[in-house]
N, C-alpha and C positions, 0 to 999 in steps of 0.2 A: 204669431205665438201659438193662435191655435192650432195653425198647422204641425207646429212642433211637437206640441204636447200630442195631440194624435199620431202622429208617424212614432213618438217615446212610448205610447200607448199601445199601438200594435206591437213594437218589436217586446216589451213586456209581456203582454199578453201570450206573442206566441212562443217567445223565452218558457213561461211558464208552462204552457198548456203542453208544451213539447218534455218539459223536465217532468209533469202527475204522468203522462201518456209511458215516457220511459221508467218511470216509476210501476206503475200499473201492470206493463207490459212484464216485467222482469218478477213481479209479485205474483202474474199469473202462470210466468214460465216456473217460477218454485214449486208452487202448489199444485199444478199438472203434471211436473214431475216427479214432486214425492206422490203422489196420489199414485201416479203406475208405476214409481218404486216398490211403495209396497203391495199393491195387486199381483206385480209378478213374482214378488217374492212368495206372494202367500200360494199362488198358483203353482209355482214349479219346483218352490225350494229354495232357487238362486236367481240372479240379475239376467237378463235377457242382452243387455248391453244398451237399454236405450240411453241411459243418460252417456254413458262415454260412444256412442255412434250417432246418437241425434241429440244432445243436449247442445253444443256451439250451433250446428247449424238453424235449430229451430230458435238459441238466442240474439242473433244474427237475422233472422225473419223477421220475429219481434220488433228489434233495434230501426227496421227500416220501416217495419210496418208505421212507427211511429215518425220517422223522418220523415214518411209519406203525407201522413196525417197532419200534422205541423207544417208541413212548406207553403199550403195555401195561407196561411196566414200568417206567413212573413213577406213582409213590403220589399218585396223584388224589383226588378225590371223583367217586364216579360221573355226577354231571351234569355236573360239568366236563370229564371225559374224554369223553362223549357229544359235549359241545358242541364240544371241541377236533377230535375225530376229524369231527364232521359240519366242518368246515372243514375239515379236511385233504382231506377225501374231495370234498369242490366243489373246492377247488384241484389239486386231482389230475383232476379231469374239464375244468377249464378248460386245461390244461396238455396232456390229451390235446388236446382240440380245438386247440390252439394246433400241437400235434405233426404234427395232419392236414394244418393250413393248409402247413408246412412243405413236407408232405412233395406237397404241389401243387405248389410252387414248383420242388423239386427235379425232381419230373413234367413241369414244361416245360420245364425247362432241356435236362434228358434229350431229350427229344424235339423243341425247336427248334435242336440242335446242329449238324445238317448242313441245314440251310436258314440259308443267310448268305444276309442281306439286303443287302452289300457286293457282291455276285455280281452280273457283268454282266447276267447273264440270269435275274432273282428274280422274277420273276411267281409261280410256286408257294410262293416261299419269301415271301412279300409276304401272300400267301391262308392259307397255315397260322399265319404270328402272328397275323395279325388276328381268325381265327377262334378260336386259342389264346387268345387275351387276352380276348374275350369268354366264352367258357366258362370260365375260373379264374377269372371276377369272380364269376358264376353259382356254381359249384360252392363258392366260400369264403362265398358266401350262404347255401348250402344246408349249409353244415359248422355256419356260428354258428349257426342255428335248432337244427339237431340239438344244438346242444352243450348251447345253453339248458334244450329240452327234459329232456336229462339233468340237468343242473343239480338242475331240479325235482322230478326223479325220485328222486335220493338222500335223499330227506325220508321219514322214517318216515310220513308226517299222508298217509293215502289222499286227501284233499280236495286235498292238494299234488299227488299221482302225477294226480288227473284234470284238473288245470289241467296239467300237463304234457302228458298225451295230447292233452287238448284245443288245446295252441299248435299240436302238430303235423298234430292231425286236420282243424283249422281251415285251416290252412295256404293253402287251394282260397280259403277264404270270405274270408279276411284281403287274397288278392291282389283278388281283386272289390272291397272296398271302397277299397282304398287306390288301384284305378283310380279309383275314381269322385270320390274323396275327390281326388285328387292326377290328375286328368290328364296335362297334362303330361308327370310323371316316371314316369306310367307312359309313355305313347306312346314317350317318347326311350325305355324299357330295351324293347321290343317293336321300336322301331325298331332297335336294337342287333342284337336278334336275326334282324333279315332282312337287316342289313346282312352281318352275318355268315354267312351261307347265300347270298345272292345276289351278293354281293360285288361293290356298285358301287362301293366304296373299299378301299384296302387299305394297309396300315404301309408308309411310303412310296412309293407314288402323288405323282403330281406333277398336280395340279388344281389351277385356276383357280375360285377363288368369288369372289362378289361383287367383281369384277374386279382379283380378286390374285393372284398365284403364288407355290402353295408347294409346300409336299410332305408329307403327312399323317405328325404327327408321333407322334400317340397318339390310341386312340377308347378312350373309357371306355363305362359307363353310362348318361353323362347327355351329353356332346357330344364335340368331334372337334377336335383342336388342330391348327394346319397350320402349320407353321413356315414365314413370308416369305423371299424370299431376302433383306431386310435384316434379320432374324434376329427380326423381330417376331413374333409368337405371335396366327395368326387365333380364337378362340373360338367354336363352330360348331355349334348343338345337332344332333344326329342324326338328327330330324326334320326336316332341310332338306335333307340329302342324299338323302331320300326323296321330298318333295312339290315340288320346285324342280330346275329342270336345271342341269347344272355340267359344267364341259371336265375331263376327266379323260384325260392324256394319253400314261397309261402302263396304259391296261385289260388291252392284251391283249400289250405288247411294251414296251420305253422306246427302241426305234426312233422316228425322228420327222423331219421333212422341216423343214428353214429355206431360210427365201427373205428374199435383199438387193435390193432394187431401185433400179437407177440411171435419173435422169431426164437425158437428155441431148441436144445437137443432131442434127440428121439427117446432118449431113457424118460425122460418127466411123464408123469399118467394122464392122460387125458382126461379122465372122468374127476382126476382132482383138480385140475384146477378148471372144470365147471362148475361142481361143487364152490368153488372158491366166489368166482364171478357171480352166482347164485346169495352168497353172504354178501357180497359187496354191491351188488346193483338195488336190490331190494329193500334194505333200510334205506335208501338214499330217496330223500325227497327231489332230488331233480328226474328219477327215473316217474312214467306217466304209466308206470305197471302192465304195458300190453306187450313190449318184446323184448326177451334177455337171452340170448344164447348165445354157443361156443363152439366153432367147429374148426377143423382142419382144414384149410382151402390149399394148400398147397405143398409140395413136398422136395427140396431138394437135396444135392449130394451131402448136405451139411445140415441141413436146417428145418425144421415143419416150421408151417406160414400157420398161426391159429387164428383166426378175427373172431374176437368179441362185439356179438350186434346186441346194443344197448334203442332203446325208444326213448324220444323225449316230446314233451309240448312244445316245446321251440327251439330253434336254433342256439339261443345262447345257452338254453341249459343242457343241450346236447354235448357243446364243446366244452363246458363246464364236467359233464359224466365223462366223457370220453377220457379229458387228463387225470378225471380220478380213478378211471378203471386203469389206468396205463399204472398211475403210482404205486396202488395199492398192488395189483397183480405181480408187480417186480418185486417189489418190497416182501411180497409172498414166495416168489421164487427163489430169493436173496437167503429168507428163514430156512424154509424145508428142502430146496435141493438147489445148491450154491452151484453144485457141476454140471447142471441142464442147460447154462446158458449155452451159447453157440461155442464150442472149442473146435480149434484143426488138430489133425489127430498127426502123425510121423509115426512109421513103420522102420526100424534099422534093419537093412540088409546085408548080409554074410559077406563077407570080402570073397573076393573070387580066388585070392594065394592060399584060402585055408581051406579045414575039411566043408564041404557042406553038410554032412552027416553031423559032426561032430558040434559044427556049428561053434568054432571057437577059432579064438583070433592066435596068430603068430606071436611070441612073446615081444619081439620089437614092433611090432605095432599096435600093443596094448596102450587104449587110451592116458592120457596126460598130458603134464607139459612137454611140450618141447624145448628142445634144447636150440639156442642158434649154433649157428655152425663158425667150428674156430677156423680164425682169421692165419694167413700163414703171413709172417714177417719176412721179406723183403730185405734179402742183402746188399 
């Protein structure tokens, strides 16, 4: 009997001390975390991300820290407490790893906070996500190997610890053959990594591929998403923005020049309708006030070629000015001279049976109806 009541005595005991332990544990994960809730709030303004990047996994450390704590003092068998604890102690190294990847995330938040990509002028702040976002793909690469490696490591069995050393020692040999084995997907993550150092693309850029525009929406690993402006999503392995040429029209500014071109008679005045272009680009707030002009680029048998070159800060409010310079400009030539647009002209020439002096036609072949011709009846 006394044995019973001692064996009822421990599993109470450790029932409880495991229930204050996760009680405790989860009181200090609240209160640690409202504490650097609002330190960063007061710091920066806004959230960093710790609680949604590191709030599970640090309540998940917690959770085990205290399973840890608690298992000695529940009346096991010894292999079974072995085996329990080697599972606790793998979920306790997966859960750090899970903790590291977190605490990446919070790493770039932190650091892409004063680079808005919203910002008229994001060229640097365009080059630091992109470069960001390729190296936290890299670095959560290189946290899961390491995590695995430990994994392995918690194994009593030495044969286990040298398959361990070995994933990591390997590591050199493992990427050579997965080049060789998987081309490809190597070239695209190689490609990644010079896109990222050289930076012919960058998180929002406004390129033109295979004759679309868009604006690069995300570059992973393996290719490059470019948002249409009809909201369609181009798919674009990485490796093409390397071996193939593309209009990229925001490298070094998202400054950009649009040109409207009107085809019109030669009577219209030139200096009026720059005067016109002059009313119409300059109240417009899409125009960026540095270049508005009007010239004559070209001249054929029928038509002068005019192009109107308008300036904008960016791409879309460039193609924004351009359809407005086209409407209003017509809609101007429409009012003041309706006969300027493009007409073909016809010249009548002199019948050759009449005078050419005289310049007048034979009275039977003065214009009109004609007559058909009567039918003769048949006897």
């Amino acid at each position: 009997m006394i044995a019973i009541f001692h064996s009822h005595h421990a599993w109470f005991f450790a029932i409880f001390f495991f229930c204050a332990a996760l009680v405790l544990a989860n009181l200090v994960h609240y209160v640690v975390f409202r504490i650097l809730k609002r330190k960063e709030v007061q710091m920066s303004g806004m959230g960093w991300g710790l609680q949604q990047h590191l709030g599970h996994p640090a309540r998940a450390i917690f959770f085990l820290t205290c399973l840890l704590l608690a298992l000695p003092l529940v009346p096991l068998p010894r292999d079974l407490e072995q085996i329990i604890h080697q599972g606790f102690i793998m979920a306790m190294v997966a859960a750090l790893g899970w903790f590291v990847v977190g605490c990446i995330y919070v790493l770039q938040t932190i650091l892409l906070r004063k680079y808005d990509l919203s910002a008229a002028d994001n060229v640097r702040a365009r080059r630091i996500h992109t470069q960001f976002q390729v190296f936290r793909r890299m670095l959560i690469t290189f946290v899961i190997v390491i995590d695995i490696g430990a994994l392995l490591w918690t194994f009593n069995d030495p044969r286990i610890w040298h398959y361990g050393s070995g994933l990591l020692a390997s590591a050199g040999i493992a990427t050579l053959v997965l080049a060789t084995a998987a081309k490809s997907t190597a070239s695209n993550f190689l490609a990644g990594i010079q896109i990222a150092l050289t930076e012919p693309i960058r998180i929002d850029d406004v390129v033109v591929v295979a004759g679309e525009w868009g604006k690069i929406e995300e570059i992973t690993s393996a290719y490059v998403v470019v948002r249409i402006w009809d909201l369609r999503r181009l798919i674009v392995p990485l490796t093409y923005f390397i071996e193939n040429s593309f209009a990229n029209w925001t490298r070094e500014s998202a400054d950009i020049l649009g040109t409207a071109f009107l085809y019109v008679d030669y009577s219209i005045p030139v200096e009026e309708l720059r005067a016109q272009l002059d009313l119409i680009v300059h109240p417009s707030p899409l125009w960026d006030k540095k270049v508005c002009g009007l010239q004559v680029t070209n001249l054929s048998e029928h038509t002068m070629e005019i192009r109107c070159l308008m300036s904008s800060s960016n791409s879309s409010a460039s193609f924004d000015l351009r359809c407005l310079v086209r409407e209003k400009m017509t809609a101007w030539i429409q009012q003041n001279y309706p006969n300027a647009f493009p007409t073909t002209r016809f010249a009548a020439l002199p019948d050759r049976a009449g005078s050419p002096q005289q310049g007048s036609l034979p009275p039977d072949s003065a214009p009109g109806p004609q007559q058909p011709p009567k039918q003769q009846s048949s006897t």
